[in-house]
N, C-alpha and C positions, 0 to 999 in steps of 0.2 A: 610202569606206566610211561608211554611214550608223551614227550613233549610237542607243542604244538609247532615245534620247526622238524622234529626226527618225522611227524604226519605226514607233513611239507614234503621233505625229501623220501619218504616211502611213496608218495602220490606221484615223483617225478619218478622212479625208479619202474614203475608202474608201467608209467605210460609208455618209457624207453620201450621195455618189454613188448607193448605193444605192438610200438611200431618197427620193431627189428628183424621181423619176419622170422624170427628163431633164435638171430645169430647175439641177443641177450637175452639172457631169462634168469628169475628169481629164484632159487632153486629150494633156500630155508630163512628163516626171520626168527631170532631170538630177543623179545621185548625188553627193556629194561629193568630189571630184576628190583630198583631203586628208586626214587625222582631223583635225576641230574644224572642219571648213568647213562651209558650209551648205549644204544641201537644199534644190533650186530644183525648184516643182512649178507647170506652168503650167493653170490652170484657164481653164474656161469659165463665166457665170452667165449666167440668161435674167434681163432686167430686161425685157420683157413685162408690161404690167396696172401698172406703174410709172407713179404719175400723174409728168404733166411741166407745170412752170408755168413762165412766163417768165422768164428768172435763172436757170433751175436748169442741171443739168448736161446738154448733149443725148446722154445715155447711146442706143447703139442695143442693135437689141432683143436680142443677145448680148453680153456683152463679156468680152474675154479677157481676164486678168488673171496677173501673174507671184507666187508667193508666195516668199518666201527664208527657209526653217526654221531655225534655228540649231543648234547641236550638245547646246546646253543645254536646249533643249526642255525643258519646258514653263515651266522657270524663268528663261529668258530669252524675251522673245515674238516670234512672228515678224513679218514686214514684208510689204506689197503693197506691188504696181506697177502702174499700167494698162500695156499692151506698146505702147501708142505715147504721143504727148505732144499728141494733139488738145484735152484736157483741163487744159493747161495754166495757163491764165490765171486760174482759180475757185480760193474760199480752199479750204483744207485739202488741194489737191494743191503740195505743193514738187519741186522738181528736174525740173520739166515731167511727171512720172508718179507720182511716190511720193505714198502717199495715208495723207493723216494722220487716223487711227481714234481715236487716243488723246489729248486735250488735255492727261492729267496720268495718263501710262502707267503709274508707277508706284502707283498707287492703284485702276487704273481697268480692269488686264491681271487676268483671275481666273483665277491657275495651273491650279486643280481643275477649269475648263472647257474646258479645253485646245482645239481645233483645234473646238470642238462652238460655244464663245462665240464663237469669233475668225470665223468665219464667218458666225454670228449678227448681231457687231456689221459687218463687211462687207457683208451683204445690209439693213443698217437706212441704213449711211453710205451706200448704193445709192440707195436708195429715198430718202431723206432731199435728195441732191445733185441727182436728176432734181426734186423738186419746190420748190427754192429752201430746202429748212429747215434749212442746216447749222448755219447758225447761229438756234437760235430764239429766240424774243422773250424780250427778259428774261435772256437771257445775254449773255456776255461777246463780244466780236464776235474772229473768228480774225485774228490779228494779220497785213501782209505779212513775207515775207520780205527779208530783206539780208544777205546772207556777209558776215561780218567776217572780214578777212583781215592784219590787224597787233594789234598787242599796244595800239594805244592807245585808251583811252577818254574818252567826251566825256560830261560832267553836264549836262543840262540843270536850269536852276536857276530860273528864272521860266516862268509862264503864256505860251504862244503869245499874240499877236494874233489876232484872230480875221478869217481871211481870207474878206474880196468877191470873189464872180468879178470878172478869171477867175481872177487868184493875189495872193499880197502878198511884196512882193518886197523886200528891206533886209539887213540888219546880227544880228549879235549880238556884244557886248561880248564878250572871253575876260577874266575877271576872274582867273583863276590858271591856272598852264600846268609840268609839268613834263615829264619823258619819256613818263611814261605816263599823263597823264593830262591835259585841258584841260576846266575849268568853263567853261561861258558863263552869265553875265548878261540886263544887259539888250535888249533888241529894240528896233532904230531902222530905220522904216521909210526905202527911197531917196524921194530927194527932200526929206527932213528936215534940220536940221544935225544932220551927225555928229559926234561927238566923237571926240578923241583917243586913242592907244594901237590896241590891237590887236582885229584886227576879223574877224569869219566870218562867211561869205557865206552868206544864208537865202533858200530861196521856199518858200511856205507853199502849199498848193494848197485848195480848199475842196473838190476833189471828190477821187477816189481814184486811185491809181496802180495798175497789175499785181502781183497778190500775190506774186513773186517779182521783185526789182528787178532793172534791167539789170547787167550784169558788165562792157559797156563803156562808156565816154564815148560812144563815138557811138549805143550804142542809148538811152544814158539822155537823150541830148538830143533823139531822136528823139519818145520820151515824153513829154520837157515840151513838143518844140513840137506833138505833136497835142493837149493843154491849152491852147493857146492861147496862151504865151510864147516872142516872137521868139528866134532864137540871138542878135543882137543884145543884147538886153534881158541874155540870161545871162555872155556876155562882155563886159559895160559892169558888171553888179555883181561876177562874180569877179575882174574885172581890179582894183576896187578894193577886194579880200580880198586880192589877191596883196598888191597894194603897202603894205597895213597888216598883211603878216605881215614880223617882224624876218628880217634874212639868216640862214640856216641854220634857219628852223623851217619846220613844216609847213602850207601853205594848210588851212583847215578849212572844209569845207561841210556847210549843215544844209536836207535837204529834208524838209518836211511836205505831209502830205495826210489826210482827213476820214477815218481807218480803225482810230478806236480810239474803246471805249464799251460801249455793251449795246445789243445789237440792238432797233429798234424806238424807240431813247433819243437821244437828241442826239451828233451824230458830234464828237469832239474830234481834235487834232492828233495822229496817228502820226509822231514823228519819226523820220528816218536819219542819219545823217551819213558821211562819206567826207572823206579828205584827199589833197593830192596829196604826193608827197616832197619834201625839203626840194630837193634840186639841181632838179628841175626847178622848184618854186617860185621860184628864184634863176632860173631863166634866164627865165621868164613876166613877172616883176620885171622884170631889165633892157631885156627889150624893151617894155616899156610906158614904162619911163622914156626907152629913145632914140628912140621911135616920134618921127617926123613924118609933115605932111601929103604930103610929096612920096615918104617912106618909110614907111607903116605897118607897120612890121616887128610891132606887137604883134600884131593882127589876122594875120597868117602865122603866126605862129609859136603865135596859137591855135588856130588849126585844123589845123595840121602835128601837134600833142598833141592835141589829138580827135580825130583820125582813128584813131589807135594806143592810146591809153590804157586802161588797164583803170580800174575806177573801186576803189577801194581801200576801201573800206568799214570800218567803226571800230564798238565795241562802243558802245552809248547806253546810259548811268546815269540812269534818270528821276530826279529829286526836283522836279519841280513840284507845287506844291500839287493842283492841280485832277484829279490823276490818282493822288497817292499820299499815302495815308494814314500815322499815324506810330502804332507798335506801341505808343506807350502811351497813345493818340487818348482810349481808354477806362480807362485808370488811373488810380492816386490821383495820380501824377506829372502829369497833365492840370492840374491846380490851377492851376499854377507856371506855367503858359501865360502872357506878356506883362505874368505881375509886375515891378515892382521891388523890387531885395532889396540890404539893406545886410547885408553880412557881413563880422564883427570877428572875426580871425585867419585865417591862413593859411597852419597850419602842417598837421601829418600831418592831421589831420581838415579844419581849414576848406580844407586845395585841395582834398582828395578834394570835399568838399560844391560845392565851387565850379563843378567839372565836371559833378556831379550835375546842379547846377541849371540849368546853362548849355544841357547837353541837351536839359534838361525846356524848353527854351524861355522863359526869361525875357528880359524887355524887355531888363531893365537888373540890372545888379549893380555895386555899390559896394566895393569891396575896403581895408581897413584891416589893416595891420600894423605893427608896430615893426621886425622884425628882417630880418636878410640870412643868405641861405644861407650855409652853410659847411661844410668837407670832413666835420666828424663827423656831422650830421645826414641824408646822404644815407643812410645804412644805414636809416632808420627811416622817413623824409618822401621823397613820391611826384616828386624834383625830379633834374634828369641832372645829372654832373659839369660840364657845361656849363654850365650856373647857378649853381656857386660865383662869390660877389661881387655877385648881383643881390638885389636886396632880393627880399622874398617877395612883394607884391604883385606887383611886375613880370614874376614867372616864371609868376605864376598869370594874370595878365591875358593869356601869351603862349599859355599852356595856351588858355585858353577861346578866342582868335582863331582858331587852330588849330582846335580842336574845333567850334564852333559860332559861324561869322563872320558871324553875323547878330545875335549878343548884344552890345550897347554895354556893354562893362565901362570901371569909372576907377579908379584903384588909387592910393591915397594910402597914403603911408610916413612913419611921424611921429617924429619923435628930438626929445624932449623936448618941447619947445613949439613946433619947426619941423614945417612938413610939405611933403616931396618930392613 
């Protein structure tokens, strides 16, 4: 049973038809099978007289399209599909057909045009896709896709490298790591000394991948090797991500490629990342460690797990500089940028300020107190029962590490004429 807004937007689909002289028609209408389901109407559009430049989409000269109306009409909006996945590969279509009309729907869907704009903006992304301009000059370039399929997130924390063909191929430092979350640091290309501690495996690509990333190991390694990186190459670097991941954590992989920026502007690094689970990371591990040359059991036993693996993909927290600006870039708080600041006390006001300041990005801060916490002053000063017994500087130096672990704080504690 159709809702009285999926009517609504059948009545406008209608009339388009109408008045199109041919070049839209209604071709099937599948009811909603539910109350609150959607209204699935398959159209036809002539893309005819549609210039087509190289890059663009090879629209033919009808193409049939799926629409999915929702129950909410016109206050929820609806969704295309192209009815096959020939069009898969180009930005703005995900899930091999679903066609993305909206970059920022919520701003960009006009209720009051109901089925009249939505069509509008379908025959412009039409026209737009056969002649290369989805993305035009001077805007933001449409990002790839990667399904994130577990709860963990990875921060990127420094600038990429900037990769030579055909790839660059190395490390990145995990500088904190807990359940749900691992930072990485710095980038150390292979072939360099590496250093110590714990390590995730990086290839940076200079050219671009398929705007929807593979879903398994072996189509993703099929991708890298038509870029031009042996399987080889990729089992010599994750093999030593495996063995600089501790027993029980997860291997962490970070693939980049040239697909983030403004169109027309200098391409920077699009990062993904993926991990694999901890047990099989543990069994990747010891066979690398019992491998010999008369037994290469690690080499088996990577391609026994590429063959099957699905590639697990992870949410990416940008904070590199080169890509993300900071919301007070442009406020008075900007000042404070790379100062140093000596600040005397550290109690209800000087931590609060302390943190302030640390945000704001300063170099350095010098921290000066006399006194140590204690049970009466937690009702009033911004400090956890956990910090009963630590002096004030020391809780507030712990604060700001926390907060902002890029700011060199020193925290001196002075009783009488000594100082801690």
């Amino acid at each position: 049973m159709s809702s009285e807004g999926q009517g609504w937007a059948l009545r406008q689909l209608q009339e388009i038809s109408d008045a199109s002289a041919g070049t839209f028609e209604i071709v099937d209408l599948f009811e909603p099978d539910q109350e609150g389901a959607g209204l699935v109407v398959i159209i036809s559009m002539s893309c005819l007289g549609f210039r087509h430049q190289e890059g663009g989409v090879p629209l033919k000269s009808r193409e049939r399209l799926r629409l999915n109306v929702p129950a909410a009409f016109p206050f929820s909006r609806p969704e295309v599909y192209f009815t096959h996945k020939r069009y898969a590969d180009f930005p703005h279509v995900q899930w091999g057909d679903y066609i993305c009309l909206y970059q920022a729907p919520d701003v960009e869907w006009q209720v009051a045009r109901g089925m009249f704009g939505f069509i509008q903006r379908l025959n412009e992304w039409l026209r737009a896709g056969a002649a290369d301009e989805l993305d035009p000059y001077g805007m933001p370039l449409h990002p790839p896709v990667a399904y994130s399929v577990g709860g963990l997130s990875i921060v990127i924390r420094e600038n990429t490298p900037e990769p030579a063909p055909p790839y660059w191929s190395g490390y990145a430092q995990v500088t904190r790591e807990n359940e749900h979350v691992a930072e990485l640091g710095q980038w150390i290309e292979r072939g360099t000394q590496i250093p110590e501690g714990r390590l995730a495996t990086a290839i940076l690509l200079p050219g671009t991948m398929p705007h929807e990333y593979p879903a398994t190991m072996l189509d993703l390694l099929k991708a890298l090797v038509a870029r031009g990186i042996a399987v080889e190459v990729i089992r010599a670097i994750m093999t030593i991500g495996v063995l600089r991941t501790p027993v029980g954590k997860r291997a962490i992989f970070v693939l980049g490629a040239a697909m983030r920026g403004i169109a027309g502007g200098k391409r920077l690094q699009h990062l993904a990342c993926w991990r694999i689970d901890s047990e099989q990371t543990d069994t990747l591990r010891s066979a690398a460690v019992d491998a010999t040359e008369e037994n290469p059991i690690d080499i088996t036993s990577f391609y026994e797990w590429a063959l099957e693996a699905k590639v697990e993909w992870c949410r990416v927290l940008e904070d590199r500089p080169e890509i993300v600006e900071r919301r007070d870039s442009k406020s008075a708080a900007s000042w404070w940028r790379n100062k140093n600041v000596v600040l005397l006390g550290c109690g209800a006001t000087g931590s609060a300020a302390a943190l302030i300041l640390a945000r704001a990005g300063v170099g350095k801060i010098q921290l000066f107190d006399n006194g140590i916490i204690k049970p009466g002053i937690l009702i009033r000063q911004a400090f956890l029962h956990d910090h009963v017994g630590y002096t004030k500087v020391s809780a507030v130096k712990l604060y700001i590490a926390a907060a902002s672990p890029g700011v060199k704080a020193t925290a001196e504690h002075r009783q009488g004429n000594r100082v801690k």
